[in-house]
C-alpha positions in Angstrom: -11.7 -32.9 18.6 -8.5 -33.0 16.5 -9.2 -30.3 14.6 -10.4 -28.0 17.1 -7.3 -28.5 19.1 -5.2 -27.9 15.7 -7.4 -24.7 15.4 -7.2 -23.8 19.7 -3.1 -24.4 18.4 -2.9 -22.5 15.3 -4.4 -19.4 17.4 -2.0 -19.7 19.8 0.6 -19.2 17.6 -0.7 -16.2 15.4 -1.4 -14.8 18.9 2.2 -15.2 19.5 3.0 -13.9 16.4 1.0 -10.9 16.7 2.4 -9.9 20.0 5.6 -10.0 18.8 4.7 -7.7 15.5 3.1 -5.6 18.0 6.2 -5.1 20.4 8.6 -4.6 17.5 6.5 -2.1 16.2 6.2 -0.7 19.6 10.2 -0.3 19.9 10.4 0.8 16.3 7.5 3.6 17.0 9.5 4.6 20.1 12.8 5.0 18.5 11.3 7.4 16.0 9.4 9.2 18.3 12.7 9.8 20.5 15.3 10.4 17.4 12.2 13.1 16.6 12.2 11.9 13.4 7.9 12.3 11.5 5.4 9.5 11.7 5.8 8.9 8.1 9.4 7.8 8.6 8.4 4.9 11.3 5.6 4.1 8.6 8.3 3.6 5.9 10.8 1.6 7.8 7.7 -0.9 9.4 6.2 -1.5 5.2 9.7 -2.3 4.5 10.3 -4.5 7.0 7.2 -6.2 6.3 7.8 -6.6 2.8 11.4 -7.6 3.3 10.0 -10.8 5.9 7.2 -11.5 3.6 7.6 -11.0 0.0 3.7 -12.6 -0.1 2.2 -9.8 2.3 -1.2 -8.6 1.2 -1.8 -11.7 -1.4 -3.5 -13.8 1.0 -6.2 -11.1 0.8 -8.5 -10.9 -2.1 -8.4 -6.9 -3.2 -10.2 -7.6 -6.7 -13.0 -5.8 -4.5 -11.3 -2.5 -4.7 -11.4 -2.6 -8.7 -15.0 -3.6 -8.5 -15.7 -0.3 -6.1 -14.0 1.8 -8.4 -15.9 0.8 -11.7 -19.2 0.6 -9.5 -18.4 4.5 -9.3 -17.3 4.7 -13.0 -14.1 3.9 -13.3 -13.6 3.1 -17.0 -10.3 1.3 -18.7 -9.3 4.8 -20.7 -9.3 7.0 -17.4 -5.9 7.5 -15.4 -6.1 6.8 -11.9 -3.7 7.6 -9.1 -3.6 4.8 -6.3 -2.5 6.6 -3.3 -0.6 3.9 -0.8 -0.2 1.6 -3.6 1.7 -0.8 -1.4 2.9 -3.7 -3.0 0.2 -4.0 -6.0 -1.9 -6.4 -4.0 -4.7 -4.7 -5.6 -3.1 -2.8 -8.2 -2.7 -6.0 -10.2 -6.1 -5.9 -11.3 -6.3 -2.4 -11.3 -3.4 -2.4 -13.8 -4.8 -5.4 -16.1 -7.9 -3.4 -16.2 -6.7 -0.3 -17.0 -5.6 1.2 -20.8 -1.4 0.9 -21.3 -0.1 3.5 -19.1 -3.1 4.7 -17.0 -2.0 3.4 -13.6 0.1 5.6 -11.2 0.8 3.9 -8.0 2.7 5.9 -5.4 4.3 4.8 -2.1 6.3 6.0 1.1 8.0 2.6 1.3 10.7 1.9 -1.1 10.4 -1.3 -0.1 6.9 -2.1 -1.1 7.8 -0.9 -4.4 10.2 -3.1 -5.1 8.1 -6.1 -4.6 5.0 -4.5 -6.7 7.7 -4.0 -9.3 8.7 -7.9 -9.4 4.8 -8.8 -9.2 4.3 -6.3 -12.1 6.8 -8.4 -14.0 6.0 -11.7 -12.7 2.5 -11.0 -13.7 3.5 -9.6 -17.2 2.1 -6.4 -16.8 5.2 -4.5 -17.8 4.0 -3.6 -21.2 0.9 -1.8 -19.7 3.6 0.7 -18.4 2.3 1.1 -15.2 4.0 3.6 -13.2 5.5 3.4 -9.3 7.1 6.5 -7.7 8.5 6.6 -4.3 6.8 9.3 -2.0 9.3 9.9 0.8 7.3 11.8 3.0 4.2 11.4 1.4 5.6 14.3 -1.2 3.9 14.4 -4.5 5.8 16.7 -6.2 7.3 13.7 -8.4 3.8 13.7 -10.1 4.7 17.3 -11.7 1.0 18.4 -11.0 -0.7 15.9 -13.3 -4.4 15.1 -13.7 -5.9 12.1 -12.8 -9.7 11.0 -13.3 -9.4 9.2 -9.9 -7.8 8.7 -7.2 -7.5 6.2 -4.8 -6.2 5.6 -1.2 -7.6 2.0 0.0 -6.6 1.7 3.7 -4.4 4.9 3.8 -6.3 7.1 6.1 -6.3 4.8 8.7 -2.7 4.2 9.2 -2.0 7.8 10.0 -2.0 10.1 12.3 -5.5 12.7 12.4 -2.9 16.0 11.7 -1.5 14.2 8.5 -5.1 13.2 7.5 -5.6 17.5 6.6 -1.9 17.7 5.4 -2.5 14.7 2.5 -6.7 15.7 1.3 -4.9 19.3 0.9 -2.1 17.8 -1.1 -4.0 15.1 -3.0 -6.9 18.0 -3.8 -4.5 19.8 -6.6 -4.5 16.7 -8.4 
């Protein structure tokens, strides 16, 4: 009985927690959408707020899965690979300890996000494999100086945009 009351407790209080994220997010979506200012921009400022309140966001998950995909599909250790929405290297960890010295490019609207991948890159001594993070504002590539990569990935990316910026990013992604 304890622990189902612990359990009936601990709900309670994610609920609460949730709710709250929600409404914050709800202001922070309305004051972007009033100031006119892109979708992309109340994107930014919500991963770097969730970064800055939890420097541990995305390792309770395990994303060793997405590593496992891409070598399912043929992903081999010499190929370069772009990660799209790297985020904070949850997954790019293994991605990059897989991968040949400097054949991970992770790219991110958040600034943010990329600091944090940068100190888990470090932490995890993965410095010498010379990954590489770039900072998309706007979801601009240009910083990529029309380079080649033999994939590319963008694990969760399509779903936390808008449909008309869905067309905008396969057409931008598709020269690469």
């Amino acid at each position: 009985m304890k622990k189902i009351l612990v359990k009936a407790y601990l709900s309670v209080v994610q609920m609460k927690n949730r709710l709250k994220r929600l409404t914050q997010d709800g202001f922070l979506y309305a004051k972007h959408r009033i100031k006119g200012r892109p979708y992309v921009a109340f994107m930014t400022e919500h991963y770097d707020r969730e970064v800055a309140t939890n420097p541990d966001w995305g390792l309770n998950l395990d994303r060793r899965f997405q590593l496992d995909y891409l070598k399912k599909h043929g992903l081999s250790s010499k190929m370069t690979l772009l990660d799209y929405g790297c985020g904070a290297a949850a997954a790019g960890l293994f991605m990059i300890d897989f991968l040949e010295s400097g054949k991970y490019v992770g790219v991110d609207i958040s600034s943010g996000v990329l600091e944090e991948a940068k100190r888990r890159i470090q932490k995890a001594g993965y410095t010498e494999k010379r990954p590489e993070l770039h900072h998309i504002p706007l979801g601009n590539l240009e910083v990529l100086n029309g380079r080649a990569f033999d994939f590319i990935w963008a694990q969760s990316v399509l779903t936390h945009i808008p449909p008309g910026y869905i067309l905008a990013l396969l057409k931008n992604i598709r020269r690469f």
